[in-house]
VOBA-1610 file (N, C-alpha, C; in pm, whole numbers, padded with zeros to 5 digits, always signed):
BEGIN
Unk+02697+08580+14562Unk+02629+08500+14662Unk+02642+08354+14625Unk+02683+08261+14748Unk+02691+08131+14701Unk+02608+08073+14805Unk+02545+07921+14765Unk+02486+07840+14855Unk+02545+07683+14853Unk+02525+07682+15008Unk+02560+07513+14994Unk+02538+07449+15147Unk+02590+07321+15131Unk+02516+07286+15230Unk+02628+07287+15366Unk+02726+07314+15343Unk+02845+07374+15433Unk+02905+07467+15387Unk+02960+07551+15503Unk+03025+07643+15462Unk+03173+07653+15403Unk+03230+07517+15460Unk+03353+07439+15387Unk+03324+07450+15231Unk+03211+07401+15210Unk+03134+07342+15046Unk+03139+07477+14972Unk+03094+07592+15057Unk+03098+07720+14968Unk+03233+07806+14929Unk+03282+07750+15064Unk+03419+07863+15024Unk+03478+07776+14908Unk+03497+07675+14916Unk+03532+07613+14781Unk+03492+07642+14640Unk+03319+07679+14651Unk+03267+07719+14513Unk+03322+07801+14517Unk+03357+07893+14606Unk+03387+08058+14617Unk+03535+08064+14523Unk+03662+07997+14576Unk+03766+08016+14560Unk+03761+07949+14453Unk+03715+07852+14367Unk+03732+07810+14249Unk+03709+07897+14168Unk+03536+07985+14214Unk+03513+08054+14073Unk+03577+08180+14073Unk+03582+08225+14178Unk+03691+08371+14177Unk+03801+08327+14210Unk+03913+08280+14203Unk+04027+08289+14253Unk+04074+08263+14363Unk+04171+08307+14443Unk+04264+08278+14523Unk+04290+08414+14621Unk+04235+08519+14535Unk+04212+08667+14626Unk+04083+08711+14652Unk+03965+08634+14683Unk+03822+08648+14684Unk+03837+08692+14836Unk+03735+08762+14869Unk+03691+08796+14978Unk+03573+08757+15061Unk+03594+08702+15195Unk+03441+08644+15260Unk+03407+08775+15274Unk+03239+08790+15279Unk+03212+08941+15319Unk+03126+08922+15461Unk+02998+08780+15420Unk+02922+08759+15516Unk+02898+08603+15517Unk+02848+08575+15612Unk+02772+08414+15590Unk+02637+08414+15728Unk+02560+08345+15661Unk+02442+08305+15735Unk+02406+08199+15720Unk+02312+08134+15835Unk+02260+07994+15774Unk+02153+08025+15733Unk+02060+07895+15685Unk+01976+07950+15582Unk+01934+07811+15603Unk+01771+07795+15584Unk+01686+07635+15522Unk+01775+07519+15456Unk+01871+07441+15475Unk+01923+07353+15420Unk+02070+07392+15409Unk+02127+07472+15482Unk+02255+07510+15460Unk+02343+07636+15491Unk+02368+07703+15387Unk+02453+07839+15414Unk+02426+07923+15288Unk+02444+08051+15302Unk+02491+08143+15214Unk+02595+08218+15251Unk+02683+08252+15189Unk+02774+08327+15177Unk+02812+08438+15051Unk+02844+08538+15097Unk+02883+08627+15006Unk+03039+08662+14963Unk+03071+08691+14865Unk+03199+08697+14845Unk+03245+08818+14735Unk+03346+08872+14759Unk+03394+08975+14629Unk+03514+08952+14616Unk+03552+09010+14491Unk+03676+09019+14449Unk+03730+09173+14449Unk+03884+09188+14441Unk+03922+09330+14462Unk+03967+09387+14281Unk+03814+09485+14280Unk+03830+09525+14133Unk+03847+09684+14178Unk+03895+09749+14235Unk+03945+09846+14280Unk+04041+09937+14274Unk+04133+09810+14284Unk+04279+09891+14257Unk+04302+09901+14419Unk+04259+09854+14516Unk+04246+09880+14665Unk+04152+09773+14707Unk+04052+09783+14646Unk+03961+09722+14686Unk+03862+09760+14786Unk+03775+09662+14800Unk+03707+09699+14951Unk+03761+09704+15078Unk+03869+09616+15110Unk+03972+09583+15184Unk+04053+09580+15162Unk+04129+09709+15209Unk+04243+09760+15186Unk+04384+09678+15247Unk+04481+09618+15212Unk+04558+09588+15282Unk+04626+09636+15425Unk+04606+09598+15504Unk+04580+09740+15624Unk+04709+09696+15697Unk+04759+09519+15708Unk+04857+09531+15759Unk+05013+09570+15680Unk+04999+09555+15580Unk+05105+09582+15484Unk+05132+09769+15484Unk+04991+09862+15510Unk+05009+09998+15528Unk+05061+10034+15611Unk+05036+09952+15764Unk+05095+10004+15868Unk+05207+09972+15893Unk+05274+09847+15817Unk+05421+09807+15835Unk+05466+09952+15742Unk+05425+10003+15673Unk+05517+10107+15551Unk+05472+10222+15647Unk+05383+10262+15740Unk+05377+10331+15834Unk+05471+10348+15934Unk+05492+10232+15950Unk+05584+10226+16120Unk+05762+10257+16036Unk+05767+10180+15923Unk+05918+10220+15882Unk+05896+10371+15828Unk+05818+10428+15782Unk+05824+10597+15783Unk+05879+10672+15893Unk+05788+10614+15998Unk+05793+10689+16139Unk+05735+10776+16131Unk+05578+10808+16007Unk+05504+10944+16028Unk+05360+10865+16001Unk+05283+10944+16053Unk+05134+10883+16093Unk+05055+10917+15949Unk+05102+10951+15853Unk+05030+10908+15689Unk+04968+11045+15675Unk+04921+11063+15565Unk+04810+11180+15491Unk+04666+11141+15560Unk+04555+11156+15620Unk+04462+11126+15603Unk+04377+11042+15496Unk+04392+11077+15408Unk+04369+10996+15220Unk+04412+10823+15234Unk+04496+10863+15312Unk+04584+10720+15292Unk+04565+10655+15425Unk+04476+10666+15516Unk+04443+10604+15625Unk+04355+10470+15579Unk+04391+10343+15663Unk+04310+10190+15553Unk+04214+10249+15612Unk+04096+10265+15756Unk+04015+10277+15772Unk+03909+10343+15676Unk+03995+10497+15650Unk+03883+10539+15580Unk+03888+10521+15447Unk+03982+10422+15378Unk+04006+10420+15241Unk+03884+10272+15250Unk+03845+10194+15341Unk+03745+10111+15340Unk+03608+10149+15319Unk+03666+10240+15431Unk+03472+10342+15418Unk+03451+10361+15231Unk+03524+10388+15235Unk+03524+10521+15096Unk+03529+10401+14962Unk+03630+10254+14962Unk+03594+10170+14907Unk+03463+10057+14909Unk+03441+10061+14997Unk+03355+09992+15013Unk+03205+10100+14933Unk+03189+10219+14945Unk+03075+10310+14882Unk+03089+10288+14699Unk+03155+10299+14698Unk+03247+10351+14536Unk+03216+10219+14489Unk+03239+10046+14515Unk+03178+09963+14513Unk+03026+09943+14506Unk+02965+10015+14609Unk+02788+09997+14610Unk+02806+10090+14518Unk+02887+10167+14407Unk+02776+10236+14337Unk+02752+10440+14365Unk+02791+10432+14517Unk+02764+10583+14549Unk+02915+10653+14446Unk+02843+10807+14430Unk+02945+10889+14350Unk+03071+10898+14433Unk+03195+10897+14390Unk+03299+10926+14435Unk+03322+11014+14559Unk+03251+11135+14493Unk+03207+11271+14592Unk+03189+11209+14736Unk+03022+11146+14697Unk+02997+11121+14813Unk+03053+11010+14914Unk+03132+10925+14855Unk+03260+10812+14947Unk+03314+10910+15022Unk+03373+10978+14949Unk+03511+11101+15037Unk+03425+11173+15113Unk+03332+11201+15153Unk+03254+11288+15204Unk+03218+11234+15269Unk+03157+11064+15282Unk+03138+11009+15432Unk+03286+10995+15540Unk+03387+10925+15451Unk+03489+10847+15544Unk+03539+10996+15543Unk+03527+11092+15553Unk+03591+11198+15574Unk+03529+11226+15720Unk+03406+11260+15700Unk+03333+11268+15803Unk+03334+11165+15919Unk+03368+11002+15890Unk+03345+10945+15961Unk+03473+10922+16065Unk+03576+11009+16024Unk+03738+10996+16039Unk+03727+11001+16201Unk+03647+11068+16254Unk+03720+11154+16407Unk+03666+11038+16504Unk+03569+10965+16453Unk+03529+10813+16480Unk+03656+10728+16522Unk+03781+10777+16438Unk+03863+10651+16421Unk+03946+10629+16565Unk+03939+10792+16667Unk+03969+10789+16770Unk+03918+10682+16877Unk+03830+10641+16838Unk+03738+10550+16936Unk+03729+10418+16873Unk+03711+10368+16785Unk+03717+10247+16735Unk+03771+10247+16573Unk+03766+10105+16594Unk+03841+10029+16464Unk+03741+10001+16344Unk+03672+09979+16399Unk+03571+09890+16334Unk+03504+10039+16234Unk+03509+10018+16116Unk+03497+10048+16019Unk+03326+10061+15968Unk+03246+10001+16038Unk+03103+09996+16030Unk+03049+10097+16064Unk+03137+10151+16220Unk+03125+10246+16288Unk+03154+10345+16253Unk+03273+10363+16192Unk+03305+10531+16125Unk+03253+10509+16034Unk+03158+10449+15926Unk+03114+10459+15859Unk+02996+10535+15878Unk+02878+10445+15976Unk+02748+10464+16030Unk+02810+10623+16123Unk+02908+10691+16147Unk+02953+10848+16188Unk+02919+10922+16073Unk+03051+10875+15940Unk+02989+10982+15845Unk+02895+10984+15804Unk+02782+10878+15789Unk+02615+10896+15704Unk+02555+10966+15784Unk+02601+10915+15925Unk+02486+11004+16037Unk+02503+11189+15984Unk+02597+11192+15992Unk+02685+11374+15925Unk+02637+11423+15790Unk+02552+11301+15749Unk+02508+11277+15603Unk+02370+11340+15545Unk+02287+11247+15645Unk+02175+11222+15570Unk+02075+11220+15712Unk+01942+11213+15694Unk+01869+11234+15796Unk+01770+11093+15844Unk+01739+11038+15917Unk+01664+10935+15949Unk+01542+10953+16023Unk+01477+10949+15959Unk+01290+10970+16054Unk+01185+10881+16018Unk+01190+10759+16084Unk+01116+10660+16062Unk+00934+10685+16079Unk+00827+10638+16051Unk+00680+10708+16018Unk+00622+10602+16101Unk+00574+10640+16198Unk+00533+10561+16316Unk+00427+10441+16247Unk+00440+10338+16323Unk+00304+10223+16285Unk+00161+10305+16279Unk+00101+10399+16371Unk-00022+10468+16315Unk+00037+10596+16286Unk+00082+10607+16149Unk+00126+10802+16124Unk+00011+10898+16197Unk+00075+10982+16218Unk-00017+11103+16247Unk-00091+11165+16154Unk-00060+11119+15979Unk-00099+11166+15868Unk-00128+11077+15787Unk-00226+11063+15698Unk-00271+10966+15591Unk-00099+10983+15510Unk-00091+10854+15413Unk+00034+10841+15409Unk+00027+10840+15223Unk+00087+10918+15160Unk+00053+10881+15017Unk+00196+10806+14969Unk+00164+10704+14900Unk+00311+10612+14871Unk+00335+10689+14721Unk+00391+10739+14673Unk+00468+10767+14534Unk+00631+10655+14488Unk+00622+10684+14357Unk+00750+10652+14324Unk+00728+10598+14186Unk+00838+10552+14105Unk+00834+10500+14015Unk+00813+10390+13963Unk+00741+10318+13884Unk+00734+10195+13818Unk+00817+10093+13899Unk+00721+09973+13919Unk+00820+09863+13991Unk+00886+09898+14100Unk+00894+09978+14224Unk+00998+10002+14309Unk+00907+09937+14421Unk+00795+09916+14426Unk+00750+09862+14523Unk+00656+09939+14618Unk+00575+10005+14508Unk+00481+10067+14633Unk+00348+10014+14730Unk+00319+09894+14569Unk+00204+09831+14717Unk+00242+09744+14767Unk+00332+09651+14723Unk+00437+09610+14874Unk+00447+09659+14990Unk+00462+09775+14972Unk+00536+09898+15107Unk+00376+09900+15151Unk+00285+09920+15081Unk+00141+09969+15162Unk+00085+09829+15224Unk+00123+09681+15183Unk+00064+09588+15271Unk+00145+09625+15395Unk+00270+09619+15370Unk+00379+09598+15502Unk+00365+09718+15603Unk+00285+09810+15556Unk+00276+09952+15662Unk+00166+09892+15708Unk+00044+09837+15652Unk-00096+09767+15695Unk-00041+09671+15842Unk+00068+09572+15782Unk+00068+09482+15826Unk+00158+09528+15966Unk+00235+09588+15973Unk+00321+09678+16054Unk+00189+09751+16200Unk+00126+09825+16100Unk+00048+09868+16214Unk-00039+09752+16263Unk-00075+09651+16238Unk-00179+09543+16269Unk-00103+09498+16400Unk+00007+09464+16403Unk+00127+09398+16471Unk+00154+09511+16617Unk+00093+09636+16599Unk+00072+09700+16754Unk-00089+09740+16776Unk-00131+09643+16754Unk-00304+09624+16773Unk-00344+09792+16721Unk-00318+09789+16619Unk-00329+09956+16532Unk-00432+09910+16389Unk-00493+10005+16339Unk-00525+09990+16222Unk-00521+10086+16128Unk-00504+10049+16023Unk-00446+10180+15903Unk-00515+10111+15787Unk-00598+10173+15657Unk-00666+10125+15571Unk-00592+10144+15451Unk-00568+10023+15378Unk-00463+10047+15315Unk-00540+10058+15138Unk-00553+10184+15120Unk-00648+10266+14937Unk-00536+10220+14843Unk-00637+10146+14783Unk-00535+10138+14601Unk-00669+10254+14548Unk-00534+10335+14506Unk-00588+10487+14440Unk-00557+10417+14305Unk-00680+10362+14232Unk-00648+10288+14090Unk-00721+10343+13983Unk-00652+10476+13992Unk-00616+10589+13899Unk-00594+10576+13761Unk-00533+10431+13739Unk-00484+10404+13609Unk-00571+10292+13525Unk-00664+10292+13630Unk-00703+10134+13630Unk-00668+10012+13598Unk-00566+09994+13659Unk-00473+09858+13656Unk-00450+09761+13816Unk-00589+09754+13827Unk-00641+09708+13941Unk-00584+09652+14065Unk-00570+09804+14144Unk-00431+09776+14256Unk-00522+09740+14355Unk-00633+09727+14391Unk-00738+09657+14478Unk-00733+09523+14458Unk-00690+09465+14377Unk-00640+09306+14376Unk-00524+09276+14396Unk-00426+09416+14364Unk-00257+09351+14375Unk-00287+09337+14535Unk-00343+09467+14626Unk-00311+09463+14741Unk-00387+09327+14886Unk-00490+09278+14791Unk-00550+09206+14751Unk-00478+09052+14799Unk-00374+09062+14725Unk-00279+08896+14713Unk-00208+08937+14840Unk-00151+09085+14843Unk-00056+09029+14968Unk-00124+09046+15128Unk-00203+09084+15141Unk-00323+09100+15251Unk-00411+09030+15261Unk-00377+08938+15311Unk-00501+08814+15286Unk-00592+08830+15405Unk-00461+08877+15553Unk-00509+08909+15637Unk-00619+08997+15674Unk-00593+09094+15585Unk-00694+09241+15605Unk-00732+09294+15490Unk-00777+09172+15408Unk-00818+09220+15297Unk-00977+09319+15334Unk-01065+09267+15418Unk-01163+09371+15482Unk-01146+09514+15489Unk-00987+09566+15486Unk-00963+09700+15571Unk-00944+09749+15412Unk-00896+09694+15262Unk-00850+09746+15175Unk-01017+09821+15108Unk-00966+09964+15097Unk-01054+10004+15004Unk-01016+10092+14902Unk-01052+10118+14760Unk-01046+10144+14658Unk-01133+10263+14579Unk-01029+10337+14493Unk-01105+10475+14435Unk-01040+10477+14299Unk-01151+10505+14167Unk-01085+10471+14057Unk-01049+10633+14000Unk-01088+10690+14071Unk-01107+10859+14036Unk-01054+10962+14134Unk-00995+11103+14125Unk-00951+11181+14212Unk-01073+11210+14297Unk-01161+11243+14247Unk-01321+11283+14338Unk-01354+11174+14429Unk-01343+11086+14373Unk-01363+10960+14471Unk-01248+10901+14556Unk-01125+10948+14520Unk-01046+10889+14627Unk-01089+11036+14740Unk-01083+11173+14703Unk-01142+11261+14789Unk-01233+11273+14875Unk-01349+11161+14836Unk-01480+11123+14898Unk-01462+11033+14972Unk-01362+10929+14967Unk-01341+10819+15030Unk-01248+10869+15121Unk-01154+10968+15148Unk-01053+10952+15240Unk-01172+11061+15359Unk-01264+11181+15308Unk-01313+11239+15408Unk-01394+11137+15454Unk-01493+11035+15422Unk-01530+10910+15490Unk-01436+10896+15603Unk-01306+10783+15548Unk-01222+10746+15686Unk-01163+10843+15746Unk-01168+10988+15769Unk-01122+11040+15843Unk-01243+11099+15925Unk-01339+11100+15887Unk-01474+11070+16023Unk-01465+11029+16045Unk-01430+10913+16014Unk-01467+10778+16115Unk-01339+10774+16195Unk-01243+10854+16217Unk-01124+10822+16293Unk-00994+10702+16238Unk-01047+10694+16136Unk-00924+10577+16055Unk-00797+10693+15967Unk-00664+10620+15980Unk-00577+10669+15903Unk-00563+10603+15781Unk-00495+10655+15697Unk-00490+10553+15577Unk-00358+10577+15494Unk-00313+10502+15404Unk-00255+10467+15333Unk-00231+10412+15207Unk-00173+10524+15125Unk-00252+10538+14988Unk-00188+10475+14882Unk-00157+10391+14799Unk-00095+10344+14703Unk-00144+10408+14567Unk-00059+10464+14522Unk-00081+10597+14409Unk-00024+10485+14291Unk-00099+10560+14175Unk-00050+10487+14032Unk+00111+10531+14026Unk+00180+10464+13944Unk+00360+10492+13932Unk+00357+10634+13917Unk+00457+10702+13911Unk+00526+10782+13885Unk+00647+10849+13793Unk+00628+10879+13697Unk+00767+10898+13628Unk+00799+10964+13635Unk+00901+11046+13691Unk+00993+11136+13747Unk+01034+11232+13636Unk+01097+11122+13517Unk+01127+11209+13409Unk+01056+11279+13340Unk+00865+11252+13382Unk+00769+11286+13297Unk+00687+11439+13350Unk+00732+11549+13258Unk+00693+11646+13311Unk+00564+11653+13369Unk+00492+11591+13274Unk+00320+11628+13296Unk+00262+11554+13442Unk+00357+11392+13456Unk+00384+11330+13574Unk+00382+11410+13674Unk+00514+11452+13696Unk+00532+11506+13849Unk+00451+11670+13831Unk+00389+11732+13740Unk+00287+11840+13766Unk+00150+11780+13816Unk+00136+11659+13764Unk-00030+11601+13817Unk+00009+11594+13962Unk+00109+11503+13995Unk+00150+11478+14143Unk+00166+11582+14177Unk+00208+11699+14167Unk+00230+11842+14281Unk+00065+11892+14279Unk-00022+11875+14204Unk-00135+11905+14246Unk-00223+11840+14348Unk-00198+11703+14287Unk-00245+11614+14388Unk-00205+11630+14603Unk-00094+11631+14574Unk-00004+11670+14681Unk-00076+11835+14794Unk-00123+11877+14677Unk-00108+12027+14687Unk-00255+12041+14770Unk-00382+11983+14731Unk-00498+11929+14767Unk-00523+11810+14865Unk-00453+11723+14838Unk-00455+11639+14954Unk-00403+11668+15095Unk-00501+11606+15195Unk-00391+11605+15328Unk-00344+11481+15363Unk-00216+11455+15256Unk-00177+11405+15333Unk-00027+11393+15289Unk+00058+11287+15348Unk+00255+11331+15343Unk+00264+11234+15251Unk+00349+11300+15154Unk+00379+11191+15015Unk+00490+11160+15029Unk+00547+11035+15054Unk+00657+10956+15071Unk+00675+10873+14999Unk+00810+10900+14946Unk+00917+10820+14819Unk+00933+10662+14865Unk+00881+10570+14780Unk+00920+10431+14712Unk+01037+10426+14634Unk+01163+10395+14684Unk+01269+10369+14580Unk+01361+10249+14610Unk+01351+10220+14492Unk+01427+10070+14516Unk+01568+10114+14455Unk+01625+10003+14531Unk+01778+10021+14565Unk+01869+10000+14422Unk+01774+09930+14311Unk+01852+09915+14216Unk+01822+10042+14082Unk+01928+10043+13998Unk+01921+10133+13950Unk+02073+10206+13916Unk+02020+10300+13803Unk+02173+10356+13790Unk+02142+10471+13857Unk+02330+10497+13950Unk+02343+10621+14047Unk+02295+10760+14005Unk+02289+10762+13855Unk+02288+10933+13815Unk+02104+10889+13823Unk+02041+10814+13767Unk+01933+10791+13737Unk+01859+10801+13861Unk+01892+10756+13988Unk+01842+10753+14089Unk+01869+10925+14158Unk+01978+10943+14115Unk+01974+11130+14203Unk+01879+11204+14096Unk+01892+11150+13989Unk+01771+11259+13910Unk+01614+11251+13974Unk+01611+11139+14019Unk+01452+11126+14059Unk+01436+11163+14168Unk+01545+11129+14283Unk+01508+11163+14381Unk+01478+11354+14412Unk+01603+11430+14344Unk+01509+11543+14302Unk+01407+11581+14236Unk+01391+11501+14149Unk+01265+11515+14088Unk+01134+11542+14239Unk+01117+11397+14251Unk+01010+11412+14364Unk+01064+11513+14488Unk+01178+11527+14530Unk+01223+11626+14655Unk+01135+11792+14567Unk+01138+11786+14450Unk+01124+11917+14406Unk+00908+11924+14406Unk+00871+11778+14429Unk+00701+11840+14445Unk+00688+11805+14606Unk+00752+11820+14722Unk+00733+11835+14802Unk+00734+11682+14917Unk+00830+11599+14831Unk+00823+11478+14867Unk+00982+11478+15033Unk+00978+11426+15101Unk+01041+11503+15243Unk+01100+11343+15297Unk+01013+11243+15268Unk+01113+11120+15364Unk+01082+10987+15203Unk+01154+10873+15253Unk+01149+10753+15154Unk+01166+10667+15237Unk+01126+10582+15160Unk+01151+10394+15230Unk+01244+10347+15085Unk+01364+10255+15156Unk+01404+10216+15007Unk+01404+10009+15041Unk+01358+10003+14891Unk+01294+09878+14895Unk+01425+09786+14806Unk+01424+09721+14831Unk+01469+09597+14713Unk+01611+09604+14777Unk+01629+09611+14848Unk+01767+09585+14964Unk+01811+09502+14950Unk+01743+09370+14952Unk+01743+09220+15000Unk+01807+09135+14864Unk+01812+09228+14743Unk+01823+09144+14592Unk+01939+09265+14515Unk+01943+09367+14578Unk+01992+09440+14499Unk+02176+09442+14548Unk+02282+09397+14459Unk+02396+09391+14572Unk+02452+09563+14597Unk+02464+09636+14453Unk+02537+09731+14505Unk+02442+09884+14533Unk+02426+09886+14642Unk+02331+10015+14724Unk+02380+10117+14777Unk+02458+10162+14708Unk+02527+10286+14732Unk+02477+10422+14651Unk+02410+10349+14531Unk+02330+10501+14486Unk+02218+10565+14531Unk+02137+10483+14583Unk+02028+10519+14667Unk+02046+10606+14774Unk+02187+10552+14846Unk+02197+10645+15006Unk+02242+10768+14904Unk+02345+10777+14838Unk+02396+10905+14826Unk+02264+10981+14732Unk+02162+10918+14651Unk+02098+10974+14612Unk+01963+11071+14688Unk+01922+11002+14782Unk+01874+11100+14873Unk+01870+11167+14995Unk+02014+11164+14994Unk+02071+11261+15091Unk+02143+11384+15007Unk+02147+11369+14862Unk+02147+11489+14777Unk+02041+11569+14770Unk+01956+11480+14761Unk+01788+11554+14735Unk+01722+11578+14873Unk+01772+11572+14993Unk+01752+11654+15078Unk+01592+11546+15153Unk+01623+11406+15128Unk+01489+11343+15135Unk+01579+11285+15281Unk+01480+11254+15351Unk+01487+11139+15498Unk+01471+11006+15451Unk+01537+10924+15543Unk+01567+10745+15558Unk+01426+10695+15640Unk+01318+10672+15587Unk+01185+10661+15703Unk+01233+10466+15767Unk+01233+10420+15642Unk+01247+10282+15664Unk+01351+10221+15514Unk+01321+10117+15567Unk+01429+10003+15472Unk+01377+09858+15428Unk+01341+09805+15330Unk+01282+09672+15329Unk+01417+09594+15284Unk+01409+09510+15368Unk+01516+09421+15371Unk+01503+09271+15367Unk+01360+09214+15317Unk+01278+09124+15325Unk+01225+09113+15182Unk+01134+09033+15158Unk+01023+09042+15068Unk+00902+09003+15141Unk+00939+08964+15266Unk+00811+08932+15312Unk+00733+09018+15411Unk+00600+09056+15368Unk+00502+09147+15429Unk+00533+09116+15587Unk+00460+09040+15646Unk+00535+09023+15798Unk+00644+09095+15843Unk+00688+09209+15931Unk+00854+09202+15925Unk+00942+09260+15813Unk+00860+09280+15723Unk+00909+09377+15628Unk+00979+09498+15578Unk+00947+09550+15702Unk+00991+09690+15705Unk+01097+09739+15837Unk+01206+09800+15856Unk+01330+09834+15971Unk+01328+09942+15978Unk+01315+10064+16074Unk+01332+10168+16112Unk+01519+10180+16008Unk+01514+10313+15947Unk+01635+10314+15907Unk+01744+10402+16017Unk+01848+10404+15986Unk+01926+10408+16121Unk+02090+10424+16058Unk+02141+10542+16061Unk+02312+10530+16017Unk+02369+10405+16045Unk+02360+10362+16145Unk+02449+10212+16147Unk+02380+10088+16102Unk+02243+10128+16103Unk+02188+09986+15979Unk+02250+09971+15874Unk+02250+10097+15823Unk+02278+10160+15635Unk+02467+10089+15649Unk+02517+10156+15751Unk+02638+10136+15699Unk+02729+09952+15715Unk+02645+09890+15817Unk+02676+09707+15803Unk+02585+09679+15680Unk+02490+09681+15648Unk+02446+09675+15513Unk+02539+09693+15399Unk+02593+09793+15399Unk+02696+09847+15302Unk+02802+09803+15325Unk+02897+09764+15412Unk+02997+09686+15417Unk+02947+09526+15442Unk+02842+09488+15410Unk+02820+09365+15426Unk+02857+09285+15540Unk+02806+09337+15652Unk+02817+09278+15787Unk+02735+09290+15919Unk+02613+09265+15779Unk+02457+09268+15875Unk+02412+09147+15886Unk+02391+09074+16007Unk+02409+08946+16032Unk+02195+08985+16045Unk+02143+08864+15995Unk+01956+08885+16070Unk+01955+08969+16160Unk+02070+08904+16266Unk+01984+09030+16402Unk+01995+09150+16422Unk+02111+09187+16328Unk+02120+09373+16313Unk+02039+09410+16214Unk+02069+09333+16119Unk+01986+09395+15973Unk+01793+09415+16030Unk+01746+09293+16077Unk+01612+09322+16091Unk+01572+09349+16244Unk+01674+09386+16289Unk+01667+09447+16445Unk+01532+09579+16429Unk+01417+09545+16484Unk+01315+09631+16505Unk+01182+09619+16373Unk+01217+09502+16297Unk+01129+09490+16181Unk+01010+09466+16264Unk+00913+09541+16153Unk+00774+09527+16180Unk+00751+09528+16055
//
């Protein structure tokens, strides 16, 4: 990522510090200027495949290529392998996304074909039908995600009470606290299982939904995810995965089964906005059999949160999500 105050000004930083074979990927304007993104081809192919040089060695063949060797889907499939997703799963989208290629060019598109063939998308309405329990691991952003669901439902004259379950006592009634300034009134707090129990049959007399910010989670920690399957098991309500986008690929499919295995069914994945290569996340829970609910693509509570969507995921991933696609439908 480069900044400057023209976009002349950047491609220059660009081509000085990488070379002479750098790649534009995106550009936006921005408070005082531009950003732009750029890569280099560490591939062996790259992200961008030479496509006119294939089809000139195409046309002197006179045969329409192997599939393998099509640029379209060798983009799809480079461009994943880049973010990070397993090999497996590259060949397994642009494979899928191939019959796409009948209809268009554009590479975003057979991309956003094979994920759709992929993985599942079910976004969790501004008032869920179900109290909402946030899980996940250390740092991924769960009471983040619980202002921005607060703040999400506020934004269709809705209300949702957003519980720091401060279980650990590491006082998530103040984190949630800083970013809710707005509705800090609606936040309420339980330092105990009995009492978050006592407190949620309260707001569900009273006709309020809620939204629960649970202490971390460690996936790797047996005794961890047995407390959480009990919890789960007693509560009513749907426990949905916090996972941020960064991370190593094997590390991220271990967890995401982890939690797929206590009954965890959709995720929001957070840290979009900072993290460059996000390819382990998609392939990681569409292994574990988890749904795309949403996407934070922001840091900011306002607007925070995007219905997730195969063709969000896949201009994201080829880096050609301009504001108005990327946060097309943020709340």
């Amino acid at each position: 990522m480069f900044a400057a105050e023209t976009l002349e000004a950047a491609k220059a930083m660009i081509f000085a510090e990488m070379g002479e074979d750098a790649i534009i990927l995106s550009e936006r304007e921005v408070p005082g200027g531009v950003e732009v993104r750029a890569a280099t081809d560490k591939l062996g192919g790259g992200m961008v495949p030479s496509e006119p040089r294939f089809v000139a060695r195409l046309n002197r063949n006179g045969a329409p290529g192997r599939p393998q060797d099509n640029p379209l889907r060798n983009r799809v499939r480079d461009a994943l392998i880049w973010h990070g997703a397993p090999e497996r799963f590259a060949e397994r989208v642009a494979d899928a996304g191939m019959p796409m290629s009948s209809k268009t060019q554009d590479p975003a598109e057979i991309m956003a074909s094979g994920l759709d063939a992929l993985i599942t998308c079910d976004p969790i309405p501004a008032m869920p039908n179900r109290d909402v329990l946030l899980v996940g691991p250390p740092g991924h952003g769960r009471t983040a995600t619980a202002a921005k669901m607060t703040r999400r439902a506020a934004v269709t004259n809705s209300q949702i009470l957003p519980v720091a379950a401060d279980l650990d006592s590491t006082a998530g009634g103040a984190q949630l606290a800083a970013y809710l300034e707005l509705e800090q009134r609606q936040i309420r707090a339980a330092t105990s299982p009995d009492a978050l129990f006592d407190l949620l049959r309260t707001c569900r007399s009273d006709g309020y939904r809620c939204v629960i910010d649970l202490p971390a989670i460690v996936p790797f920690d047996e005794e961890d995810l047995a407390s959480l399957k009990d919890l789960i098991n007693v509560i009513d309500a749907e426990p949905v995965l916090v996972m941020s986008a960064e991370g190593h690929p094997d590390d991220q499919a271990e967890a995401a089964r982890a939690f797929a295995s206590v009954g965890v069914r959709r995720a929001i994945v957070t840290k979009l906005d900072v993290t460059r290569r996000r390819g382990g996340v998609v392939a990681a829970l569409s292994g574990a059999g988890i749904a795309f609910a949403h996407l934070a693509v922001t840091p900011f509570i306002g607007g925070g949160l995007v219905p997730a969507a195969p063709g969000r995921l896949s201009r994201i991933l080829l880096e050609e999500a301009p504001a108005d696609i990327a946060l097309k439908g943020a709340a």
